[in-house]
KOLMAR-760885 format. One line per 3 residues: their letters; for each residue x, y, z of C-alpha. Coordinates in Angstrom, 2 decimals, always signed. Each point is the difference from the previous one (the first is absolute). Example, Ala and Ser with C-alpha at 12.3 -4.5 7.8 and 13.67 -1.06 7.14 Angstrom:
KOLMAR-760885
AS	+12.30/-4.50/+7.80 ~ +1.37/+3.44/-0.66
***
This chain:
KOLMAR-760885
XXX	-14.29/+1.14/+8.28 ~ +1.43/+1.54/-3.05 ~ +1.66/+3.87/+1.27
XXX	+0.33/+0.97/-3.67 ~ -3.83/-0.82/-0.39 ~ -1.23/+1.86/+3.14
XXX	+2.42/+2.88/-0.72 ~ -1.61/-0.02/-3.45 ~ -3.76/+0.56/+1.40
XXX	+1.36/+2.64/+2.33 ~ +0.97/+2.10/-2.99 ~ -2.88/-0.80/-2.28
XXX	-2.56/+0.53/+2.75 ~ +1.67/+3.25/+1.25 ~ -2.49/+2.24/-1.22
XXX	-2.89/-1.53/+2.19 ~ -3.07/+0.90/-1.80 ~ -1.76/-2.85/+0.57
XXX	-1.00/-2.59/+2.84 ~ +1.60/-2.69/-1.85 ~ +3.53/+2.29/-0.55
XXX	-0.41/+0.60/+3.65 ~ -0.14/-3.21/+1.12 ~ +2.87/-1.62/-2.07
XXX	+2.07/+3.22/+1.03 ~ -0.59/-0.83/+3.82 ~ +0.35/-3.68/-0.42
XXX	+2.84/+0.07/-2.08 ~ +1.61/+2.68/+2.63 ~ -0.53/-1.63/+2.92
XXX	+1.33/-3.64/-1.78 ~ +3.42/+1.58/-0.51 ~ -0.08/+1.84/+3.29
XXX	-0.17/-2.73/+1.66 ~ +2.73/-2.04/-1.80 ~ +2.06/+2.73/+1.91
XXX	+2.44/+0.59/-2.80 ~ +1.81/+3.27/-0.53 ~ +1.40/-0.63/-3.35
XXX	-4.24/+0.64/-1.38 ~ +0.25/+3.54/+1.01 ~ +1.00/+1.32/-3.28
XXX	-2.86/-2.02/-1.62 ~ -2.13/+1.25/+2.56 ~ +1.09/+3.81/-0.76
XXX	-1.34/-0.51/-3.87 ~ -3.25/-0.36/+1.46 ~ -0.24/+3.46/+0.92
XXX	-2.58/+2.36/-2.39 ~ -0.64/+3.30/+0.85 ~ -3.30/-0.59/-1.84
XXX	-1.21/-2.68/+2.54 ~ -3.73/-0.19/+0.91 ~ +0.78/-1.01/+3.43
XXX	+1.84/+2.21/+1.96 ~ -0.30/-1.90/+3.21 ~ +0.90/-3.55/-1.28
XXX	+3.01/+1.18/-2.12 ~ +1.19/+0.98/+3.92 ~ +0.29/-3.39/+0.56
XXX	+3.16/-0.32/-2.51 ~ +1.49/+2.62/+1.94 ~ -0.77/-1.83/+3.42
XXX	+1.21/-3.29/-1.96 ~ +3.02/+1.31/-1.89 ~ +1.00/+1.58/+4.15
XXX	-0.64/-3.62/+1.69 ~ +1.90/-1.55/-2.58 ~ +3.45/+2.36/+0.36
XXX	-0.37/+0.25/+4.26 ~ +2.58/-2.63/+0.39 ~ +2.01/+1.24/-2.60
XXX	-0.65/+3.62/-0.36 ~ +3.30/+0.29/-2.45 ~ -0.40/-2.18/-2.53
XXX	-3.79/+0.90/-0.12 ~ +0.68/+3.40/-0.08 ~ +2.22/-0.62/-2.60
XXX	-2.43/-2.13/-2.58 ~ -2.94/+2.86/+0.91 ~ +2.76/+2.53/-1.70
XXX	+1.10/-1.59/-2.80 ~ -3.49/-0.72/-1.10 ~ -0.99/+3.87/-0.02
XXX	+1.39/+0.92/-3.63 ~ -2.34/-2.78/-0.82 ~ -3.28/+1.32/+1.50
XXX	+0.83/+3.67/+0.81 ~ -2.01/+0.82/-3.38 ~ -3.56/-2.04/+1.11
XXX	+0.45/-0.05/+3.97 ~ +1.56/+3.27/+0.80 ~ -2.54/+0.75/+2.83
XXX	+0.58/-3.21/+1.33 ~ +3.60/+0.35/-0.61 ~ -0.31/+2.68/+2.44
XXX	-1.67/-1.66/+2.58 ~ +2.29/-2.66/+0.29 ~ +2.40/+2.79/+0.21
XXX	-1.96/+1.57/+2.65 ~ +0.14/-3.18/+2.38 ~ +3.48/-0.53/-0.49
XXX	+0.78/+4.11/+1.10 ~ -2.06/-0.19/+2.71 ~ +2.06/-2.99/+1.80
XXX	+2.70/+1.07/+1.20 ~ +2.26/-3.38/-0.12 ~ -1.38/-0.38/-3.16
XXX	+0.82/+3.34/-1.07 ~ +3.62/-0.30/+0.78 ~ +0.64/-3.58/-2.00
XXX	-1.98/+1.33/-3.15 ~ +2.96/+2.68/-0.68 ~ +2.06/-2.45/+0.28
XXX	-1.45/-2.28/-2.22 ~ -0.52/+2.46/-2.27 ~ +3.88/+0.85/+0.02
XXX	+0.16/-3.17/-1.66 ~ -2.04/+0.70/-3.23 ~ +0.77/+0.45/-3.60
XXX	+0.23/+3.83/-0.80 ~ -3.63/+0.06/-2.05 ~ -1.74/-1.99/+3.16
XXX	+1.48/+1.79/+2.17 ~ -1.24/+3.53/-1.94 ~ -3.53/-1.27/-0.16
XXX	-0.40/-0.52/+3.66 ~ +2.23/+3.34/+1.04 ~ -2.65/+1.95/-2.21
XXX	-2.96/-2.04/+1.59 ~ +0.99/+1.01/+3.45 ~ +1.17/+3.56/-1.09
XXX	-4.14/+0.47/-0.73 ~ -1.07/-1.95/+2.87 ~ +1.93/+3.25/+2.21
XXX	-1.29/+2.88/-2.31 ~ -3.60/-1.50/-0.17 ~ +0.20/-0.02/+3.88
XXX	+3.05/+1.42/+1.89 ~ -0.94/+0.07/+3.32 ~ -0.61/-3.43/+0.53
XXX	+2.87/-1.81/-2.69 ~ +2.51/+2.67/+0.11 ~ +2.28/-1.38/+2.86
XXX	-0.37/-3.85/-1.36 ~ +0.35/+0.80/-3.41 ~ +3.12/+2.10/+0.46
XXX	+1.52/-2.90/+2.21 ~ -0.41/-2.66/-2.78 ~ +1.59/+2.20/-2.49
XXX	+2.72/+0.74/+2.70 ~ +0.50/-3.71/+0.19 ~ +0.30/-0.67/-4.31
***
């Protein structure tokens, strides 16, 4: 199997509007899923749109880009991050849901500032700003996690 190829039908399928986009997104997903690869999450991140048809199955890259990073949360946590200058601009919601999963685990949570610690000044800007909405838009719920990860950079 070619990565570059499937990564390639990820992104141009990403805005699921058809069966046929649908089904070479899934297929193409699940093929580098399995493959079990980390070093495809920052491919897989460019095939986030905000202007998806699909809500649902675009929640599968989420669940895939998670299963991929669980044996190595840093380093996946790290290649999610330095892809969002890329697609901040076309993916922001899903941008923040990503975001969301990684607040709301708690081990998680605690290696992502330090990851983050790591970044180049501009990366690292992007993402504070991302998370600094994510607590205004709803404080009661990302106010503790989000104030821990900027503890941590």
């Amino acid at each position: 199997m070619d990565v570059k190829s499937e990564l390639k039908k990820v992104y141009t399928n990403r805005l699921l509007q058809s069966q046929k986009e649908i089904f070479s997104f899934e297929k193409a997903l699940g093929n580098l899923i399995v493959l079990g690869d980390i070093s495809v999450i920052t491919g897989l991140c460019m095939g986030f749109d905000d202007d998806t048809e699909q809500y649902e199955i675009m929640f599968g890259l989420v669940h895939g880009i998670e299963h991929l990073y669980k044996e190595n949360i840093v380093e996946g946590l790290y290649l999610i991050a330095v892809t969002v200058p890329s697609v901040i601009d076309r993916a922001r919601e899903w941008m923040e849901v990503l975001h969301y999963r990684i607040l709301n685990h708690e081990q998680v949570r605690r290696i992502y500032g330090s990851v983050l610690s790591k970044l180049d000044v501009k990366t690292k800007e992007i993402i504070i700003n991302l998370l600094r909405d994510i607590k205004s838009e709803d404080p009661n719920v990302f106010s503790n996690s989000v104030d821990e990860v900027l503890k941590a950079i």
